[in-house]
Phi, psi and omega in degrees: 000323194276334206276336181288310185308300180285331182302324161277004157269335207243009182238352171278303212281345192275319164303359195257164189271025156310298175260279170020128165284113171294163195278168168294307195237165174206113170306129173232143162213150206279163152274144192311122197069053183261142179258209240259359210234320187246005147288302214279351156255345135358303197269311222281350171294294176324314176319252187010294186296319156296333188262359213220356163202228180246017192248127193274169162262120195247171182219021159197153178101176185266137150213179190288355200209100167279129226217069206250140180260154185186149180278125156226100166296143207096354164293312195122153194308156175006050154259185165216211225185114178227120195205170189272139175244059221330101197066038191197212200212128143285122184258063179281137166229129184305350226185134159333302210292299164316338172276305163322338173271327174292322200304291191322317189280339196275291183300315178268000155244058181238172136211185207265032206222156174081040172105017205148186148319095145245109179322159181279178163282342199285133184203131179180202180228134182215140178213124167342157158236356202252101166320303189269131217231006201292185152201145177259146191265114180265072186301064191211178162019090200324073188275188175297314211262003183260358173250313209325148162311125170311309161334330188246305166317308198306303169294309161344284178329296179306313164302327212268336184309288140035300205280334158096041123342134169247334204224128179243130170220170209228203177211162165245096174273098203276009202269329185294310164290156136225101190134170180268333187256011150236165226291327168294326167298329178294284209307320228263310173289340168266342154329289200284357170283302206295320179284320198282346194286313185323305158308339181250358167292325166278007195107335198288158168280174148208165204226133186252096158311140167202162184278199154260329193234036189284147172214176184282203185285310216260035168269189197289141179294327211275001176235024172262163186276169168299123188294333190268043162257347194284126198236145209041215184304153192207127155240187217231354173271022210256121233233121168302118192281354178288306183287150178297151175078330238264339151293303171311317174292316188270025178244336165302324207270334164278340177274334197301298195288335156333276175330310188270003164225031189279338233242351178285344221355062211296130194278332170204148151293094196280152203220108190219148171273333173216175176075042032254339210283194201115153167217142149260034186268128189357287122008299193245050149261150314316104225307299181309314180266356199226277161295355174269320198295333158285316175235062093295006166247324160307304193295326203270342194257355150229037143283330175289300168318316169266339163260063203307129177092328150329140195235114179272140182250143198242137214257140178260020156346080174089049178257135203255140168347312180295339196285289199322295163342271206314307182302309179305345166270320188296319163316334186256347185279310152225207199280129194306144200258333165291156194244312171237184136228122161256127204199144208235127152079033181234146170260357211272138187278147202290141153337115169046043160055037172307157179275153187240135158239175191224187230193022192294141189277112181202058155234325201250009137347092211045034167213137173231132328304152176346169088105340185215057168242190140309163188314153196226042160317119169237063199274348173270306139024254189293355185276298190309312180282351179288336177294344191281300193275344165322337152274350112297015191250131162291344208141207167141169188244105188305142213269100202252099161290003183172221178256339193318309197300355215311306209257010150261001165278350181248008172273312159319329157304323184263358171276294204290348212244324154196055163056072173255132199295156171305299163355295137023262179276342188280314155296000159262334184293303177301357194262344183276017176239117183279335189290325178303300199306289251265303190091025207297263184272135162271198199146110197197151192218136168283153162244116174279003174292170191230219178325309177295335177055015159290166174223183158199121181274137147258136185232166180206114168255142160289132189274156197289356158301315169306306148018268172276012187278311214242002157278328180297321175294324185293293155359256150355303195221068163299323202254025152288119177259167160333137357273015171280032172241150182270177175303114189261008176220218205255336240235102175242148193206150191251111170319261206193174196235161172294137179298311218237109172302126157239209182308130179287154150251101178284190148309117130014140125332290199287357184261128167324124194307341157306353214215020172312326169249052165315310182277029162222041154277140193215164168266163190266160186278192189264343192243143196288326213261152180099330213291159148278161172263138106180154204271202193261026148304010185229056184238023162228029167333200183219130209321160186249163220219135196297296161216138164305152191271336191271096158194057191266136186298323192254024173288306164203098219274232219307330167264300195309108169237175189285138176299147160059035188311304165324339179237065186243101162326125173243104192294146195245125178050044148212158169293161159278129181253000000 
């Protein structure tokens, strides 16, 4: 009885598409006339799929595996439709934007092993509930997205669209240059034209952030603002909207960019008060209710002029109790000039019953400086706030320096795409990897630059008991954060050591001694460039710490970051003093 039992477990397993040698080839074929937004999720089927194994896509001729993409309106806004076809897999989207999310849900759950392709199980119907899907690209103080070969930012864009991201939005920070004509502001605006075009080839929106009183380096001192308003980052060319002329400068500097990015046709304008912006001068006091509201109804009323159709979200950034009141009077007195309010981690209800998008934070978490350490998961983190605001919430733009951040920007995707528990996404994000199933190889490389964007790679391999150690760990303890979260990919790396040591937060009791070093595993990103390094001599490392005393999160949070993140030295097993 037992020798029919395992012979018919080992003859189910050899028929499953476990063991099935995948195909080699895979057909796609476009639907008739398609334009120019599902050819290009087309080629990213292609990517996606050529990079990640040996099998190609061809679009004429036979293969084992068919693949047909098509528009059906009538799913729901940007849902899709995945369903079985006689010799393939139907791909549907109510929409350009939904068929690129069926492309996305088709692809991570196939896989990439055995020789090839194997389509996934999944077939079913899905449409988002959160309208806005965004993230923000913080493209500064020479971060992933501000060195990287533009190429891999591009593709990065195309991965998180995948994810079913909609809206990318960015900052023009004009505090660097001086002046729209110089030649680094030229360089700088064709970056981000380049990155943002790459989001409207696929469907995506992109949303260009300003301050209300933003200015270049050189504007006139004699229109600049009062300093003592300033809440977070502050730069000192930052122009009072109160003084003569001083409107008027900051609506040239703004129509400017208005202009240069019209062509984008950006669905909505972020509008913010502070962290760099402010004024404390008579005149503009209070700032949040009083001189930001003014002009920031000028900005808005000539961001609609020059982006016909475009929706302003209006930012509470730092706003004190009194600030909100104040907004909530000006709102009720007339008709609100905004479309949104943005505001992170509040249930209080909005100014004129305005829609709320949020801002989650999930790059400077326990890390100093930003932006240029290793992954940085934070899924049980971010599942609580998401649970406090998910009912009032629209959406929101997650507050992004790179790539570090990968698997808590794609469990935030799957909160806004249909409140899918982090626990979740996280077997689904590890399951898109075939080297994760397999426990084959690590691999990973830091980038050591300041300016220069030199780098130096270390590769390491992991053996495949580690592997299955820390997929198997993930699994299991999804919703555990930092510093007890593990490595959620192939990839292990020591974030950073503390300036100043304090009480350790070691492992859990209950996790084996063998396995100490867990708590200095992270995950790896969607894109091969960037990664930190270091092996597995660091699996007895030196413990990791809740916060550090020079690291306090709310001194300065959202454009201002630590310089030269990318050439941040990673001491190995002692603190940094």
């Amino acid at each position: 009885m037992k020798r029919m039992l395992y012979l018919s477990l080992l003859l189910g397993w050899l028929a499953s598409p476990l063991y099935a040698e995948g195909a080699k080839s895979v057909r796609l074929v476009l639907p008739p006339k398609p334009g120019p937004v599902v050819e290009n999720v087309g080629r990213v089927f292609a990517r996606q799929i050529q990079q990640r194994c040996e099998a190609k896509v061809i679009t004429v001729g036979d293969a084992p595996l068919t693949v047909e993409l098509a528009i059906a309106p009538g799913i729901g806004v940007e849902g899709f439709r995945v369903e079985d076809r006689p010799g393939g897999v139907r791909i549907a989207g109510n929409d350009e934007r939904g068929l690129l999310y069926g492309v996305g849900k088709f692809l991570r759950t196939s896989r990439y092993d055995q020789g090839g392709f194997t389509a996934g199980a999944w077939r079913g119907t899905s449409v988002p509930q959160k309208p806005i899907r965004g993230i923000y690209f913080a493209t500064h103080f020479h971060n992933f997205y501000h060195d990287a070969p533009v190429e891999e930012v591009q593709q990065y864009v195309e991965d998180l669209g995948l994810w079913g991201y909609n809206t990318i939005a960015f900052w023009y920070d004009m505090h660097h240059f001086d002046g729209v004509d110089d030649p680094k502001a030229v360089a700088f605006r064709g970056r981000l034209h380049a990155i943002c075009t790459t989001a409207r080839r696929i469907g995506l929106d992109v949303v260009p952030g300003v301050i209300a009183n933003e200015a270049y380096n050189n504007s006139p001192a004699q229109l600049r603002a009062d300093p003592s308003a300033k809440r977070g980052g502050w730069y000192d060319c930052a122009v009072c909207p109160s003084k003569a002329g001083g409107m008027e400068y900051i609506l040239s500097v703004l129509g400017g960019e208005f202009d240069w990015c019209a062509d984008l046709q950006p669905r909505y304008v972020w509008i913010w008060p502070y962290d760099q912006g402010g004024c404390g001068c008579a005149q503009c006091r209070p700032w949040g209710s009083n001189g930001f509201l003014k002009a920031a109804e000028s900005v808005a009323s000539l961001a609609r002029k020059k982006l016909p159709g475009t929706k302003i979200i209006l930012s509470t950034w730092f706003f004190d109790e009194g600030e909100w009141q104040g907004l909530a009077r000006v709102f009720a007195a007339k008709k609100p000039w905004a479309d949104y309010i943005l505001a992170e981690g509040t249930t209080r209800p909005m100014p004129a019953k305005l829609p709320m998008v949020g801002f989650p934070e999930i790059s400077m978490h326990n890390t100093f400086p930003w932006g240029g350490f290793g992954a940085t998961p934070l899924t049980g983190l971010v599942q609580g706030q998401w649970n406090r605001v998910k009912a009032t919430s629209s959406g929101g733009f997650p507050y992004s320096e790179g790539i570090y951040e990968d698997l808590t920007k794609v469990v935030i995707s799957q909160f806004y795409w249909n409140d899918q528990p982090a626990a979740e996404t996280v077997k689904e994000y590890i399951a898109y990897d075939p080297e994760t199933r397999s426990g084959a190889f690590g691999h990973a490389c830091r980038a050591d630059s300041g300016h220069d964007g030199r780098s130096a790679m270390m590769y390491r391999r992991l053996s495949r008991r580690h592997s299955r150690l820390i997929a198997a760990y993930c699994a299991r303890h999804p919703a555990i954060s930092p510093p007890h979260r593990p490595c959620l990919r192939r990839t292990i790396v020591v974030t950073k050591q503390p300036a100043q040591t304090l009480a350790a937060a070691n492992l859990p009791r209950r996790l084996p001694d063998r396995l100490p070093w867990l708590n200095q595993l992270v995950a790896q990103a969607l894109v091969i460039p960037f990664f930190v390094v270091v092996g597995d001599e660091l699996f007895h490392g030196a413990p990791q710490l809740a916060l550090t005393e020079e690291d306090h999160l709310g001194q300065t949070f959202r454009f201002y970051r630590s310089h030269e993140s990318l050439g941040v030295r990673i001491q190995i097993g002692t603190s940094r003093r």
